[in-house]
MIDRENDO-974063 format. One line per field, with one value per residue (C-alpha): residue in three letters; y, x, z; residue number from 1. Coordinates in pm, whole numbers, plus 50000, padded with zeros to 5 digits. Last residue first. Example, Ala and Ser with C-alpha at 12.3 -4.5 7.8 and 13.67 -1.06 7.14 Angstrom:
2
resn: (SER_ALA)
y: (49894_49550)
x: (51367_51230)
z: (50714_50780)
resi: (2_1)
This chain:
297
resn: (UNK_UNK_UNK_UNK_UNK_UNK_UNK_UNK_UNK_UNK_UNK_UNK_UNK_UNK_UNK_UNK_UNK_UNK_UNK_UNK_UNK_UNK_UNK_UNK_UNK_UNK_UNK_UNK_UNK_UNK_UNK_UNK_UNK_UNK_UNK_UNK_UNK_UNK_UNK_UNK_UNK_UNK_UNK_UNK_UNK_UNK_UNK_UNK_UNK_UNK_UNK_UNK_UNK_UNK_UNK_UNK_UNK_UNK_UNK_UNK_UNK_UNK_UNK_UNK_UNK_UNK_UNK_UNK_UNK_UNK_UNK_UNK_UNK_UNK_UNK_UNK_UNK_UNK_UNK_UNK_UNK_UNK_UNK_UNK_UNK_UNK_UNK_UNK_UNK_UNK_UNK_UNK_UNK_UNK_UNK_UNK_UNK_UNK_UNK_UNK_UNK_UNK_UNK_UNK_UNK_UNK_UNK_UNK_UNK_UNK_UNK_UNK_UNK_UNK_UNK_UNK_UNK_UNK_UNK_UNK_UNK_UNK_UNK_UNK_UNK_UNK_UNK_UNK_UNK_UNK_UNK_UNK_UNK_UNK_UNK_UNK_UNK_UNK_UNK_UNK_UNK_UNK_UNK_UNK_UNK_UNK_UNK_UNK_UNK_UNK_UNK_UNK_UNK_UNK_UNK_UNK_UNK_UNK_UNK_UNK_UNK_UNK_UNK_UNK_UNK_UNK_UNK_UNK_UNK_UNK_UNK_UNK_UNK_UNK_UNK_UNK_UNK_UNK_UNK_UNK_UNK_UNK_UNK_UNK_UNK_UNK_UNK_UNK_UNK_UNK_UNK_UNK_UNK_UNK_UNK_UNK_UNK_UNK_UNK_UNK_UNK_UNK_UNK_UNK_UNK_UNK_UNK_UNK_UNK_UNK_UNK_UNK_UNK_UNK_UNK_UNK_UNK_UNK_UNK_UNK_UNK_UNK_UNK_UNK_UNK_UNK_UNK_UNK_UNK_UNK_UNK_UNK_UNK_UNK_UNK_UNK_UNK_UNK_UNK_UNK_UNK_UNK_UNK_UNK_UNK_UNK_UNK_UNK_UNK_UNK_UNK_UNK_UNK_UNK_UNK_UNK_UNK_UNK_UNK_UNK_UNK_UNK_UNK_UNK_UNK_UNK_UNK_UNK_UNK_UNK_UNK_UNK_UNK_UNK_UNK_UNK_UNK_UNK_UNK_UNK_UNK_UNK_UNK_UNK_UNK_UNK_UNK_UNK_UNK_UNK_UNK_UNK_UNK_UNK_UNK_UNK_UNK)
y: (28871_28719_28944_28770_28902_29100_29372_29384_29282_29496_29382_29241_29354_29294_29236_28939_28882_29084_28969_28753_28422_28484_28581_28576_28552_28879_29056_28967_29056_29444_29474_29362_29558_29873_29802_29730_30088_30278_30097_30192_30537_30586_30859_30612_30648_30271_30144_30227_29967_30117_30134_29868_29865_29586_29619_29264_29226_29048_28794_28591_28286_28301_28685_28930_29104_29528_29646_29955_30018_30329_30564_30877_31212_31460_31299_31026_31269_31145_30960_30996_31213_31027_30678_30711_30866_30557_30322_29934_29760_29354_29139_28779_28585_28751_29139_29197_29569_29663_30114_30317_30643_30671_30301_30371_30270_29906_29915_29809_30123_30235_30552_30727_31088_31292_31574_31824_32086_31876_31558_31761_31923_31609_31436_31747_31715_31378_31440_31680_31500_31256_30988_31131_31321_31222_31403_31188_31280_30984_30992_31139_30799_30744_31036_30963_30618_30722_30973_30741_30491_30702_30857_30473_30509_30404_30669_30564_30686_30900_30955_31261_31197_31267_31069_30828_30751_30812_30527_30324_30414_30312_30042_29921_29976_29831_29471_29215_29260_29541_29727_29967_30264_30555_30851_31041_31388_31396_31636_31362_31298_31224_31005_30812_30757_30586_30370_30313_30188_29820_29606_29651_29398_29326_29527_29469_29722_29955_29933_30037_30331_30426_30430_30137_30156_30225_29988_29766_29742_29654_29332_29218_29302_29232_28844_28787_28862_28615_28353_28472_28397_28063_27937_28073_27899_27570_27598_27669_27354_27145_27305_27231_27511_27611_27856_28088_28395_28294_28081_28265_28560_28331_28134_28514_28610_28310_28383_28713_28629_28418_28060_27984_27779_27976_28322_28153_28033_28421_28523_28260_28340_28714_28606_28375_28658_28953_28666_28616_29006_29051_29162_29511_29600_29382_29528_29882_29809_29591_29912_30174_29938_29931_30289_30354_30115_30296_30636_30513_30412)
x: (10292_10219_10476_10661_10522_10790_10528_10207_10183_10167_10021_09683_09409_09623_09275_09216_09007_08749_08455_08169_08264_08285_07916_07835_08157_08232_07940_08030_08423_08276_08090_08397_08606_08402_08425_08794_08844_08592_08773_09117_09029_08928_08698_08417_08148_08216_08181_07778_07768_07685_07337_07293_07198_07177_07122_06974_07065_06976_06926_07202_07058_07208_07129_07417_07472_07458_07648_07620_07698_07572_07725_07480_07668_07587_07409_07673_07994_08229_08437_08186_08488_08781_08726_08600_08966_09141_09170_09258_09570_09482_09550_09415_09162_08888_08995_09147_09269_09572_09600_09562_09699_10025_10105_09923_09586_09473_09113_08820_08653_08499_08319_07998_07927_07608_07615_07567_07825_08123_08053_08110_08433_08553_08480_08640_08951_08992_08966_09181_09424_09384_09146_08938_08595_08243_07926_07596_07297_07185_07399_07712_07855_07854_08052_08290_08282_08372_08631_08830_08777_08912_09187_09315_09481_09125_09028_09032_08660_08549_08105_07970_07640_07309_07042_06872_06908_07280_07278_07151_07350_07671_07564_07516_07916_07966_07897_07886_08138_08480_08326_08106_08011_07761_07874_07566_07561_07248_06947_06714_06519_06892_06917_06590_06538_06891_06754_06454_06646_06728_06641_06608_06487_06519_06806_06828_06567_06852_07058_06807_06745_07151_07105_07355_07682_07905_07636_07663_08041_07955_07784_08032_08344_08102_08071_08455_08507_08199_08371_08719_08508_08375_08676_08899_08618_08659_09056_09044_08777_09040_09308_09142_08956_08963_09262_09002_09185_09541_09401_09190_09424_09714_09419_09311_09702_09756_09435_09497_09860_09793_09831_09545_09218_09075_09098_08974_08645_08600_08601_08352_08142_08147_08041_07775_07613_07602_07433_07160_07150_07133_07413_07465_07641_07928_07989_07998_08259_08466_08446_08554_08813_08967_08927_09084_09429_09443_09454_09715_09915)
z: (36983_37307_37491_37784_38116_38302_38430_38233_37836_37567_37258_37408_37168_36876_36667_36507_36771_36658_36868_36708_36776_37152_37166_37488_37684_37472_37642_37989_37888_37773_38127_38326_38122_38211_38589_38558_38464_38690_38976_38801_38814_39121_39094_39108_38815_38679_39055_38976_38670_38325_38196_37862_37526_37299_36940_36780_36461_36088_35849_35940_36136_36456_36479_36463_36786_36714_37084_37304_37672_37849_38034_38162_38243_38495_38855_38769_38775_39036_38715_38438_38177_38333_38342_37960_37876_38087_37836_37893_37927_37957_38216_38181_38229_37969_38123_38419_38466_38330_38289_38003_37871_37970_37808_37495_37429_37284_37106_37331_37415_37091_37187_37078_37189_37312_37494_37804_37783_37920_37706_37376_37487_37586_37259_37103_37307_37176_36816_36821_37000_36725_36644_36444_36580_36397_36392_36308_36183_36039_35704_35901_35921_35572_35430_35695_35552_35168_35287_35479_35242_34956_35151_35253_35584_35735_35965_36392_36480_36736_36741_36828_36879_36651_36920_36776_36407_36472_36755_36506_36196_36422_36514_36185_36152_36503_36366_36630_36878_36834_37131_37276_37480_37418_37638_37713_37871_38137_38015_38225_37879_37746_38001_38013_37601_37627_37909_37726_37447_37643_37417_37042_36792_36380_36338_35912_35798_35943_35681_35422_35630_35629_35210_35091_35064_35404_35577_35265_35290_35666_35621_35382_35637_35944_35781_35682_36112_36150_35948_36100_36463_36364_36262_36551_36766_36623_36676_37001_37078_36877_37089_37443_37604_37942_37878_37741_37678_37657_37379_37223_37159_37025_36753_36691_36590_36385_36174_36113_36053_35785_35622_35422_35522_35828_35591_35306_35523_35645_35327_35275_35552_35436_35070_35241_35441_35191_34937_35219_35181_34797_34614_34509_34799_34742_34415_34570_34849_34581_34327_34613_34701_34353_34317_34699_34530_34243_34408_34645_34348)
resi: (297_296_295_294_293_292_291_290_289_288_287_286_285_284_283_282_281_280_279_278_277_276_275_274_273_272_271_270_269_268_267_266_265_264_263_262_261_260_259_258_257_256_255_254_253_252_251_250_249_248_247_246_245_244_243_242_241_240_239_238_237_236_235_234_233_232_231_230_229_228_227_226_225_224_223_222_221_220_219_218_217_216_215_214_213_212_211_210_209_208_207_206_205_204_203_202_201_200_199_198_197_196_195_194_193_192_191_190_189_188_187_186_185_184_183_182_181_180_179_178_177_176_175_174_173_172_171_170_169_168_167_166_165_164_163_162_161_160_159_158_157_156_155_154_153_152_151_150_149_148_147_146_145_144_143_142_141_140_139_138_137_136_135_134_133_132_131_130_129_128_127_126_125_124_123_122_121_120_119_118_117_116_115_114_113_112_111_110_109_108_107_106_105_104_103_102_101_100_99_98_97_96_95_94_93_92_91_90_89_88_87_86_85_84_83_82_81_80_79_78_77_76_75_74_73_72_71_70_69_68_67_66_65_64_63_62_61_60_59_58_57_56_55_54_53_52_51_50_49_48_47_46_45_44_43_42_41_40_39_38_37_36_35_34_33_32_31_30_29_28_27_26_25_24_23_22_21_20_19_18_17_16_15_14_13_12_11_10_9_8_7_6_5_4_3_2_1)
């Protein structure tokens, strides 16, 4: 059955690819539609997220946004089926502008490590080609549980020169292997740790438990290793991205970890603010909740 199942993806992954790009677009905006128009808990969960996160908002405003962002959600889907597709160069035809490389450029020219930081914004998959065609990091990835897909994208992410480390202990130790002698990794820093491994810090309004492991590989260390904040933001009018890369904050490279902690959610919220409709919030970014808070989920 699994087999079935990574053929029939396989074949979706490839017929979306052949299509052209303004095509790409409107398929992913349509997904996105059906997910807005049927019952789900995709939808239900963003409409929870959005809520608690912008508490400004009144419930037709809530309910705008949870349209826009399943529409961009349906979007990175289509968009990234031709990343994992399509030759890496072809991809990156689409990122029309880049601010911000010279700082990149800087730190490896400096022979600091670089940790490469982003988020579930934009579309990380073209991201991910990008910061390949530049530099050949590490990258850690959570595999699909498909074998096929997982296969099929590790495949993919090596096209530029990329390495990539699972998300496993493994994984882990490898990432801080490869920042300890001088390298180059990539690191999603938005997905939900464990309790031990993470600590609340505010994030959109609210509290939300955030990873410690970048905390601990530039805490005390700025003269050694460079952070630097990623992101691909779709253009307004679909036809491609902007990457965006920014130098972290100085309180990010305090020993205290919690400092270092909230200073990275601060820069991943100012992003988010930005383009609201293009973060993940389908995601169960805020499963656990701090204290006696009662769970959103």
């Amino acid at each position: 059955m699994e087999k079935i199942k990574g053929a029939l993806a396989l074949a979706i992954l490839r017929a979306i690819a052949l299509l052209p790009w303004p095509a790409v677009q409107w398929l992913g905006s349509f997904f996105g539609w059906i997910m807005w128009i049927t019952p789900n808990r995709s939808k239900k969960i963003a409409q929870i997220n959005l809520t608690h996160c912008f508490p400004e908002l009144d419930k037709k405003a809530i309910n705008q946004l949870t349209r826009q962002s399943l529409k961009n959600i349906g979007k990175t889907f289509a968009e990234s089926a031709c990343a994992w597709i399509w030759p890496a160069e072809k991809t990156l035809d689409r990122v029309h502008s880049v601010e911000g490389l010279e700082i990149l450029q800087q730190a490896i020219a400096n022979g600091k490590a670089v940790i490469g930081i982003t988020s579930h914004l934009g579309n990380w998959e073209v991201l991910n080609h990008f910061y390949g065609q530049q530099c050949n990091p590490l990258v850690f990835y959570r595999p699909p549980k498909l074998k096929a897909l997982d296969k099929l994208l590790a495949k993919q992410r090596r096209l530029m020169g990329n390495r990539i480390a699972p998300s496993t202990n493994e994984g882990i130790i490898s990432v801080i292997k490869e920042v300890r002698r001088g390298g180059i990794v990539g690191i999603p820093a938005d997905p939900e740790p464990s309790l031990k491994s993470g600590v609340f810090v505010p994030f959109l309004g609210t509290q939300a438990l955030t990873s410690k492991f970048i905390a601990g590989m530039v805490g005390g260390k700025q003269d050694k290793v460079a952070a630097i904040f990623l992101h691909a933001i779709r253009s307004e009018d679909g036809s491609g991205f902007k990457v965006l890369l920014e130098a972290a904050p100085d309180d990010m490279y305090s020993t205290d970890v919690k400092t270092s902690v909230a200073a990275l959610g601060r820069v991943l919220e100012s992003y988010v603010r930005r383009w609201p409709e293009q973060y993940m919030w389908t995601m169960k970014r805020f499963r656990r909740r701090p204290g006696l808070e009662k769970r959103w989920y």
